[in-house]
N, C-alpha and C positions, 0 to 999 in steps of 0.2 A: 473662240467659242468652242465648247467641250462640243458639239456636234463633229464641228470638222475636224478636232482633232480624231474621232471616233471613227470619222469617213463618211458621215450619216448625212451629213451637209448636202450630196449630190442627186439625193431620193426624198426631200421636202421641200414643198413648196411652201414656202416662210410668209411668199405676197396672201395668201389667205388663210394665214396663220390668225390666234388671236390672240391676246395678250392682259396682261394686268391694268394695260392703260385704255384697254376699249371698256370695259364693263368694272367697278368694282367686286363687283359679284362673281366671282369664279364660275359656279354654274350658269349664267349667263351667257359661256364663253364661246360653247359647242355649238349656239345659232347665230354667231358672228362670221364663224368658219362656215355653215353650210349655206349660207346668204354670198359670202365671196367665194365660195367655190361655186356654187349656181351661176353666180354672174361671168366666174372669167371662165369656166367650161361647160357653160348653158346645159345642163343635166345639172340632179340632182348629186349629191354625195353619198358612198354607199360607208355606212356605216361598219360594214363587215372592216374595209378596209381604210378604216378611218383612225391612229393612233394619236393619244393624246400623249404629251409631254410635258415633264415638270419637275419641279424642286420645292415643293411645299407641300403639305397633309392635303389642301384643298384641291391642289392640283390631282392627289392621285382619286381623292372622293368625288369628281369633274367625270374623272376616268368612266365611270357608271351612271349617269344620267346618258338619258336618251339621245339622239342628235335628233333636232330637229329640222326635216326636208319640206318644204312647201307647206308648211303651218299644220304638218300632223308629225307626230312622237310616234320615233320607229324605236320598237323592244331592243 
């Protein structure tokens, strides 16, 4: 995986990562991640320090929508 070749592998948490096979919809993708980050570290996700990652146009147009934290859209 080019992450760990990178070294970046030991600073992501992958288990609430989200992926092409949870949503087809790419921008659906940012409230899969803040829904499993809620759960396995009971706080919300702060979006400041929230990176997305990718290798397609839609991934990086993902990049710019909102994340959504407890059913409201942080800027």
């Amino acid at each position: 995986m080019a992450l760990t070749v990178a070294g970046l592998d030991s600073h992501l948490d992958l288990d609430i990562g989200a992926f092409g096979s949870d949503a087809r919809d790419r921008f659906d993708l940012p409230a899969f991640v803040a829904d499993r980050f809620q759960a396995k570290y009971g706080h919300p996700i702060d979006p400041a320090r929230t990176i997305i990652i990718g290798d397609a146009p839609n991934d990086i147009a993902t990049a710019v929508v909102p994340v959504v934290v407890a059913g409201a859209a942080l800027p």
